[in-house]
PyMOL Python script that loads the backbone (N, CA, C, O; Angstrom):
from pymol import cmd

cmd.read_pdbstr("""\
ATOM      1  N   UNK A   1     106.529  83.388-250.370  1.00  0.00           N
ATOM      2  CA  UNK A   1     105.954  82.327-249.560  1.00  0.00           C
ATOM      3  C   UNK A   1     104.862  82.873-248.640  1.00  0.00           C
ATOM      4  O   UNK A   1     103.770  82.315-248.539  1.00  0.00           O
ATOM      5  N   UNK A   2     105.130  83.781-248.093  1.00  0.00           N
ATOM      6  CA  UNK A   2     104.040  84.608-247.159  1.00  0.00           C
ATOM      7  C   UNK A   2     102.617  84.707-247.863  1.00  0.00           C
ATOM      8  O   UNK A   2     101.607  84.270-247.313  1.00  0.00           O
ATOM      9  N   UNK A   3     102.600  85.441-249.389  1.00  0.00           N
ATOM     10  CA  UNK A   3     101.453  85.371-250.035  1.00  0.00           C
ATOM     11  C   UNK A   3     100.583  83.881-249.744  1.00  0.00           C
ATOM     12  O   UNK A   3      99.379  83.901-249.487  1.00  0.00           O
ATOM     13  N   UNK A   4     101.109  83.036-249.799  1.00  0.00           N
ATOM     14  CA  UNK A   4     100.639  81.659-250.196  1.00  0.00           C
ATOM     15  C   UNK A   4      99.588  81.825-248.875  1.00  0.00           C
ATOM     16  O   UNK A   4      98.492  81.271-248.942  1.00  0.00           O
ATOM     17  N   UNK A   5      99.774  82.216-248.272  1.00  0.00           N
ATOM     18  CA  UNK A   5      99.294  81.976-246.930  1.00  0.00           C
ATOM     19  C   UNK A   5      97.755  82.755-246.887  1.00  0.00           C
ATOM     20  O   UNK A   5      96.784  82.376-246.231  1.00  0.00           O
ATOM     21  N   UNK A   6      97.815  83.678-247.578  1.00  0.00           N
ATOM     22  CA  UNK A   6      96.751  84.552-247.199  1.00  0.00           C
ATOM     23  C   UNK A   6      95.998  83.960-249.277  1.00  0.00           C
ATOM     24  O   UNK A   6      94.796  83.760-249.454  1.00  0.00           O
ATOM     25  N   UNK A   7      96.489  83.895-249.821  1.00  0.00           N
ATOM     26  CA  UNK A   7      95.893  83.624-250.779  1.00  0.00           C
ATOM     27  C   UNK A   7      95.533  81.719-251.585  1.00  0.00           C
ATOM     28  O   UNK A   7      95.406  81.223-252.704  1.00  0.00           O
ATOM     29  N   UNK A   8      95.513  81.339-250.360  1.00  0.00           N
ATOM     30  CA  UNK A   8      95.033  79.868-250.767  1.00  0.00           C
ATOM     31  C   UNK A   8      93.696  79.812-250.207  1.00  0.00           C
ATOM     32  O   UNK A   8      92.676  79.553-250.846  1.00  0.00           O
ATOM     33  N   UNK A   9      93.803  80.180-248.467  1.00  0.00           N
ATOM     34  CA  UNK A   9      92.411  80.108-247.921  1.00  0.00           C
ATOM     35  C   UNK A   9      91.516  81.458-248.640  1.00  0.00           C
ATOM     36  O   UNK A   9      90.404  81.474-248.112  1.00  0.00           O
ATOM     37  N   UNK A  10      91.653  82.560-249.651  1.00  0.00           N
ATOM     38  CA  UNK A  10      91.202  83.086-249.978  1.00  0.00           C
ATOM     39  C   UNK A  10      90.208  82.365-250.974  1.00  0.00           C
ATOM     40  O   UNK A  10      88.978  82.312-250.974  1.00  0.00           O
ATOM     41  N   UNK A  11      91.365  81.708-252.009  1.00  0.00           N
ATOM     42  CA  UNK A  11      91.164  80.369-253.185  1.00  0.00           C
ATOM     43  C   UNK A  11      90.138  78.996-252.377  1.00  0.00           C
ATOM     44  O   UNK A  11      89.452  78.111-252.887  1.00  0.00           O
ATOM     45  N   UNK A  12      90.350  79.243-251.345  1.00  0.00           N
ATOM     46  CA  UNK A  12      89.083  77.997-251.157  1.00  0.00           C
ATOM     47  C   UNK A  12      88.193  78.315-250.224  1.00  0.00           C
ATOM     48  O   UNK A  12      87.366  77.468-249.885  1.00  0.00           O
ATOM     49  N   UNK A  13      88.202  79.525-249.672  1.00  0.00           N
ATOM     50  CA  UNK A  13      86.670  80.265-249.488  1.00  0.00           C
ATOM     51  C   UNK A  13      86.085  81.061-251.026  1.00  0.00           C
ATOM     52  O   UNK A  13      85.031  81.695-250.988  1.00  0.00           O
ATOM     53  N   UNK A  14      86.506  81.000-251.711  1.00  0.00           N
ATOM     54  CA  UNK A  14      85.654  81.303-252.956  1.00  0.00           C
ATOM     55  C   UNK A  14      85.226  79.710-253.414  1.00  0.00           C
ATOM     56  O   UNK A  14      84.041  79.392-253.516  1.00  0.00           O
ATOM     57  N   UNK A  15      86.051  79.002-253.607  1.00  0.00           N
ATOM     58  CA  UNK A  15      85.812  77.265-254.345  1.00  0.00           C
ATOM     59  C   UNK A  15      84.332  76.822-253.217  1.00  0.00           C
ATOM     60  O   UNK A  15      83.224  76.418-253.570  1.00  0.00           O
ATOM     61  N   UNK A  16      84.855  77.088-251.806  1.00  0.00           N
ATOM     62  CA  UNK A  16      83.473  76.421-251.153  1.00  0.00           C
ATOM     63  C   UNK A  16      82.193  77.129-251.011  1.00  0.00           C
ATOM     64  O   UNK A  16      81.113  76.568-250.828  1.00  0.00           O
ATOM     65  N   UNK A  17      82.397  78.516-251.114  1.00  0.00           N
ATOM     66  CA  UNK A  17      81.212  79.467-251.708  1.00  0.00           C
ATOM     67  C   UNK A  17      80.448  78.979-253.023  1.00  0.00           C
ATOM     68  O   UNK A  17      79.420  78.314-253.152  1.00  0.00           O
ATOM     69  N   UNK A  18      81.222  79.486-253.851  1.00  0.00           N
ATOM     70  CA  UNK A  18      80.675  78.932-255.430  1.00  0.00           C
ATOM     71  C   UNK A  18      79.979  77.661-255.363  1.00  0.00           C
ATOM     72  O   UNK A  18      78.827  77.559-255.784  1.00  0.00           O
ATOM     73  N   UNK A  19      80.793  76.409-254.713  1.00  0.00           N
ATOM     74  CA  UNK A  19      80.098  75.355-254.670  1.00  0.00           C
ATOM     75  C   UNK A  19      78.896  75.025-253.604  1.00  0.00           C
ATOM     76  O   UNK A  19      78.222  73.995-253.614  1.00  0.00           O
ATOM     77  N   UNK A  20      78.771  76.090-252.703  1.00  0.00           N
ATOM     78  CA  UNK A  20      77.534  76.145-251.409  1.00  0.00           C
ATOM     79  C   UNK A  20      76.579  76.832-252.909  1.00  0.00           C
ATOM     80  O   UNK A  20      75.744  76.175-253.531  1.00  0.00           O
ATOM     81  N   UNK A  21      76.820  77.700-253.099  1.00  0.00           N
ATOM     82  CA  UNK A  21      75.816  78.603-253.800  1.00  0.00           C
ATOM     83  C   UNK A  21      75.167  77.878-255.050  1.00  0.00           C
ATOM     84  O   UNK A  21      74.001  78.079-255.388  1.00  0.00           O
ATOM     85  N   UNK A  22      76.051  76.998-255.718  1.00  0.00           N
ATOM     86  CA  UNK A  22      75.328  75.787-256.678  1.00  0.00           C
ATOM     87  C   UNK A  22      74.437  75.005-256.073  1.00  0.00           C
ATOM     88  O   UNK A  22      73.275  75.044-256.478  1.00  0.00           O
ATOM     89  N   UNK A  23      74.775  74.185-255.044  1.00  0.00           N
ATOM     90  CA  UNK A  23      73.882  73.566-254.294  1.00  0.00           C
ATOM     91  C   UNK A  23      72.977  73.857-254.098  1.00  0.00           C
ATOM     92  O   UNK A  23      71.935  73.223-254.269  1.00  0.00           O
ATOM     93  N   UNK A  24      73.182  75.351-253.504  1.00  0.00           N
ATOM     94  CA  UNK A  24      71.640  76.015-253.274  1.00  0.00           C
ATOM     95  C   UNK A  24      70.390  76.186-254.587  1.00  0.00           C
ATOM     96  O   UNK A  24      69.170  76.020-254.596  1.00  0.00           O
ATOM     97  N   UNK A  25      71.398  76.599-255.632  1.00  0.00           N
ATOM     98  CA  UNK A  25      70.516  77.032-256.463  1.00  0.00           C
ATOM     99  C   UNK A  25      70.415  75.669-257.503  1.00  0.00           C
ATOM    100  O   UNK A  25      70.257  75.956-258.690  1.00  0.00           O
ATOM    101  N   UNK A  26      70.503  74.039-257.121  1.00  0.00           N
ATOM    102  CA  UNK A  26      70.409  73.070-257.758  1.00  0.00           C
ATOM    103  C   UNK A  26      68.688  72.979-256.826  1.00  0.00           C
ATOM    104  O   UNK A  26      67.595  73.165-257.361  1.00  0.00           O
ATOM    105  N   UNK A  27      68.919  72.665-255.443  1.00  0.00           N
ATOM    106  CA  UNK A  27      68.358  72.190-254.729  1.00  0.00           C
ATOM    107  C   UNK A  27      66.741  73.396-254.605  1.00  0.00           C
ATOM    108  O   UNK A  27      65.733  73.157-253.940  1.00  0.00           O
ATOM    109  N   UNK A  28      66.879  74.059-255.069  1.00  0.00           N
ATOM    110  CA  UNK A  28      65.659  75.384-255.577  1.00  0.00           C
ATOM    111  C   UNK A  28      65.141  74.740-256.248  1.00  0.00           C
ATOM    112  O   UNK A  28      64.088  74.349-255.743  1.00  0.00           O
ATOM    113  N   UNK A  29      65.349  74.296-257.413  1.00  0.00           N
ATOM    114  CA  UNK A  29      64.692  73.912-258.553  1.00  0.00           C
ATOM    115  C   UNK A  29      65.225  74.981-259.861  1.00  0.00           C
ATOM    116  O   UNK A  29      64.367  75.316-260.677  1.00  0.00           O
ATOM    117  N   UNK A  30      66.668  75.502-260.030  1.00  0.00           N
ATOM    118  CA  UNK A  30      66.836  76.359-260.754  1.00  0.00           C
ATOM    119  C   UNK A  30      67.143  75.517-262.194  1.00  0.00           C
ATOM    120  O   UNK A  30      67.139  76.197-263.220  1.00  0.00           O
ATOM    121  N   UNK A  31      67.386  74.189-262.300  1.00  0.00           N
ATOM    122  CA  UNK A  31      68.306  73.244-263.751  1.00  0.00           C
ATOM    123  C   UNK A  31      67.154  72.827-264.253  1.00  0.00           C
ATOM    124  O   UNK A  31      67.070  72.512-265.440  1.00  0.00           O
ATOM    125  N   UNK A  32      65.695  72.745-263.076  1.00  0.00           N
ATOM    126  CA  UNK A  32      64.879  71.631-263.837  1.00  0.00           C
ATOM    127  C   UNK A  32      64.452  71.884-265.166  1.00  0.00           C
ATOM    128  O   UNK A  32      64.330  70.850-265.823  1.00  0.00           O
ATOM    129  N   UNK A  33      64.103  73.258-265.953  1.00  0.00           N
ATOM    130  CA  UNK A  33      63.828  72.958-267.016  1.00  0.00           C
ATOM    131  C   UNK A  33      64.231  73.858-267.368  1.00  0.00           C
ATOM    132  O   UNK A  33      64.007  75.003-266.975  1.00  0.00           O
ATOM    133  N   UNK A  34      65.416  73.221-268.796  1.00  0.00           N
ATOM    134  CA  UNK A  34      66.807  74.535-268.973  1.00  0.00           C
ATOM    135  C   UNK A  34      66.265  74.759-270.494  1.00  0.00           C
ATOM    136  O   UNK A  34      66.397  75.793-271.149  1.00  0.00           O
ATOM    137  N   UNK A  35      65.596  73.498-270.927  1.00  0.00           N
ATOM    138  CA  UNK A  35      64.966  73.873-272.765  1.00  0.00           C
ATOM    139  C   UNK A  35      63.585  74.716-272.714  1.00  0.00           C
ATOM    140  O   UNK A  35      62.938  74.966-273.731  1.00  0.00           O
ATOM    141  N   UNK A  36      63.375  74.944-271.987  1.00  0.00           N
ATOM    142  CA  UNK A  36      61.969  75.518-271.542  1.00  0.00           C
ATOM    143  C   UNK A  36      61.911  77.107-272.245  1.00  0.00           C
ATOM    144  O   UNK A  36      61.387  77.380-273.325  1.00  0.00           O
ATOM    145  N   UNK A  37      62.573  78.021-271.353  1.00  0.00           N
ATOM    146  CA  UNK A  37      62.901  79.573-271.606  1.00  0.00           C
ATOM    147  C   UNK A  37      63.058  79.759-273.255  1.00  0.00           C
ATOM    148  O   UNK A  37      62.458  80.548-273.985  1.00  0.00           O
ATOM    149  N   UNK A  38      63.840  78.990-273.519  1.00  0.00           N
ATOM    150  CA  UNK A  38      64.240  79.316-275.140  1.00  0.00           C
ATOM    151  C   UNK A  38      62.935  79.273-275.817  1.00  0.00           C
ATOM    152  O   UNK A  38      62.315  80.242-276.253  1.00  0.00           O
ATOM    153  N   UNK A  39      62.723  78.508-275.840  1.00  0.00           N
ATOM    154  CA  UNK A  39      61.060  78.177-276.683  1.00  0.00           C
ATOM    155  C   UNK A  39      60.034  79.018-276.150  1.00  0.00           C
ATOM    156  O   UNK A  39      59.076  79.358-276.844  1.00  0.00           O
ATOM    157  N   UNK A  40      60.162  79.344-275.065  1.00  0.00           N
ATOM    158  CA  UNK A  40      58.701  80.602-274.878  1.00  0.00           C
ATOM    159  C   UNK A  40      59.012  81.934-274.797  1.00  0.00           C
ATOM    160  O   UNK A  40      58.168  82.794-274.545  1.00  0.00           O
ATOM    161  N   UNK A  41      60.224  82.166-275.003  1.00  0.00           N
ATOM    162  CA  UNK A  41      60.316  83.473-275.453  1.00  0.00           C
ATOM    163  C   UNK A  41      60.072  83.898-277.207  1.00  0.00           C
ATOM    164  O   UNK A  41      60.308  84.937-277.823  1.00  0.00           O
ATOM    165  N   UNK A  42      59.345  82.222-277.744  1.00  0.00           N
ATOM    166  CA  UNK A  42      59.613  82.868-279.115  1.00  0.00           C
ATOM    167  C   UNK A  42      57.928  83.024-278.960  1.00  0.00           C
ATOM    168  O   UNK A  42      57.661  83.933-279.746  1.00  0.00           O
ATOM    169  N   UNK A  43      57.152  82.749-278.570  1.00  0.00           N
ATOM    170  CA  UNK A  43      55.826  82.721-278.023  1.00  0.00           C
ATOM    171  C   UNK A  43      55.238  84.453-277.565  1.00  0.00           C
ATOM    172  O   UNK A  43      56.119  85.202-277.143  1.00  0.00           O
ATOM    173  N   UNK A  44      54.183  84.866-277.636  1.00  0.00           N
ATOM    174  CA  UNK A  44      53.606  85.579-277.212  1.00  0.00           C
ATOM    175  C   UNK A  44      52.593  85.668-276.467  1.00  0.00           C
ATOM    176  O   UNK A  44      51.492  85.645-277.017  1.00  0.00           O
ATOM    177  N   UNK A  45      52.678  85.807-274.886  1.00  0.00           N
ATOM    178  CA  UNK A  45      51.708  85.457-273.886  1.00  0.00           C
ATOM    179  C   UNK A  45      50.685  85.924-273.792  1.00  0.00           C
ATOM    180  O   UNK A  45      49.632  85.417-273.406  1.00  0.00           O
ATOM    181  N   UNK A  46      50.944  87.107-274.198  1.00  0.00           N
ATOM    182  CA  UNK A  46      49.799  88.570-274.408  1.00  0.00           C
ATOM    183  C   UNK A  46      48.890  88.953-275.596  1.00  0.00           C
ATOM    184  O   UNK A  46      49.531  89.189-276.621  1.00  0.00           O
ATOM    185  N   UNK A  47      47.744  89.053-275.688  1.00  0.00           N
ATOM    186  CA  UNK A  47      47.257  89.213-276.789  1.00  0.00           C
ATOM    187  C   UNK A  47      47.298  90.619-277.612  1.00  0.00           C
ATOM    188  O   UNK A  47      48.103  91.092-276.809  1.00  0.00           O
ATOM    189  N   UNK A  48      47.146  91.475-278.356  1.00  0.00           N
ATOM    190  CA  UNK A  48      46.984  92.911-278.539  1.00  0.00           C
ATOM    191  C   UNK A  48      46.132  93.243-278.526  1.00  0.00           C
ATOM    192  O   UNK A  48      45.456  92.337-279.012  1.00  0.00           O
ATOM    193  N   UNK A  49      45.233  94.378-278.180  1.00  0.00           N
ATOM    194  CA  UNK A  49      43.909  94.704-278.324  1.00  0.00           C
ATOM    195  C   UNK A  49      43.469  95.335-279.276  1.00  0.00           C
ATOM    196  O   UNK A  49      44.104  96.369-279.485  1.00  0.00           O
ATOM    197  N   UNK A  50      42.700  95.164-279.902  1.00  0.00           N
ATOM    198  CA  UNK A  50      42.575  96.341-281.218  1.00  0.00           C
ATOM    199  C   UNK A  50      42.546  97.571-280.721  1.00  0.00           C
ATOM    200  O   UNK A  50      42.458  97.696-279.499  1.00  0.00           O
ATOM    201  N   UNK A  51      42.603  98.531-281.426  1.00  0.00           N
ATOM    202  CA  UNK A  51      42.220  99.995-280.817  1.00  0.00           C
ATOM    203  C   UNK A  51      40.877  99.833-281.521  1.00  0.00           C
ATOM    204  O   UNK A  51      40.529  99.248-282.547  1.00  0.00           O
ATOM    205  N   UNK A  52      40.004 100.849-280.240  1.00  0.00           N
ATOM    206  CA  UNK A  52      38.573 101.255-281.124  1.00  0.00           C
ATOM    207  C   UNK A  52      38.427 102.373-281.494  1.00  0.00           C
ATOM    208  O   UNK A  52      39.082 103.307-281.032  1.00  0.00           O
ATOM    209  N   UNK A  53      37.487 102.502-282.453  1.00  0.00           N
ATOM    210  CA  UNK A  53      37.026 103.786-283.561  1.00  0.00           C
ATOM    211  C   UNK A  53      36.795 104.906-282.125  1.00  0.00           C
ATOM    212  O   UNK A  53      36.102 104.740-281.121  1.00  0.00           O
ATOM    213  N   UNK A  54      37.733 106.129-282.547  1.00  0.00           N
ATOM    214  CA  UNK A  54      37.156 106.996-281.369  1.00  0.00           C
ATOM    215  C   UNK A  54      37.939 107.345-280.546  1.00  0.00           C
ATOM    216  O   UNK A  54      37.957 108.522-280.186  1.00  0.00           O
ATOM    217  N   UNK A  55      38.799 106.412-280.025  1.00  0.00           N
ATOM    218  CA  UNK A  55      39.272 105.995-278.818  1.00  0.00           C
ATOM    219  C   UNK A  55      40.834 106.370-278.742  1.00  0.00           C
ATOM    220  O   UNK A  55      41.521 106.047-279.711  1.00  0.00           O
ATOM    221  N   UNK A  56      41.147 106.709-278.186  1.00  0.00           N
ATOM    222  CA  UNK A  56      42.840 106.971-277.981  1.00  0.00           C
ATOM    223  C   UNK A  56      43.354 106.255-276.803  1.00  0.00           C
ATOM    224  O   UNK A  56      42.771 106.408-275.730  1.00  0.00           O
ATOM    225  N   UNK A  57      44.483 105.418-276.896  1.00  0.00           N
ATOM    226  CA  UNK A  57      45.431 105.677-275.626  1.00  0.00           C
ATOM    227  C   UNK A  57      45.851 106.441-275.195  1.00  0.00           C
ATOM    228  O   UNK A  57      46.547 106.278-274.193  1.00  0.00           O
TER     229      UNK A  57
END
""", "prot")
cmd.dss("prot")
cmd.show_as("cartoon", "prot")
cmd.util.cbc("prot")
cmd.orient("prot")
């Protein structure tokens, strides 16, 4: 019975954390665009440069 005591308010300072920390990261703008990432990682932002005659990296 003693446990109960120290491990409930443990159990709902994590529940009201987790749920402060969603909020936060709703209210950022972190959900707005969740199909987005997938599709531009199949994309290439960068172009390659040719190498030139001569020339080394």
């Amino acid at each position: 019975m003693n446990a109960l005591y120290m491990t409930v308010p443990i159990a709902l300072f994590i529940a009201f954390g987790s749920f402060f920390i969603f909020l936060w990261s709703y209210r950022s703008g972190q959900y707005e665009d969740i199909e987005g990432p997938k599709y531009r990682m199949l994309f290439d932002d960068e172009e390659e440069k040719p190498n030139e005659e001569g020339k080394e990296k």
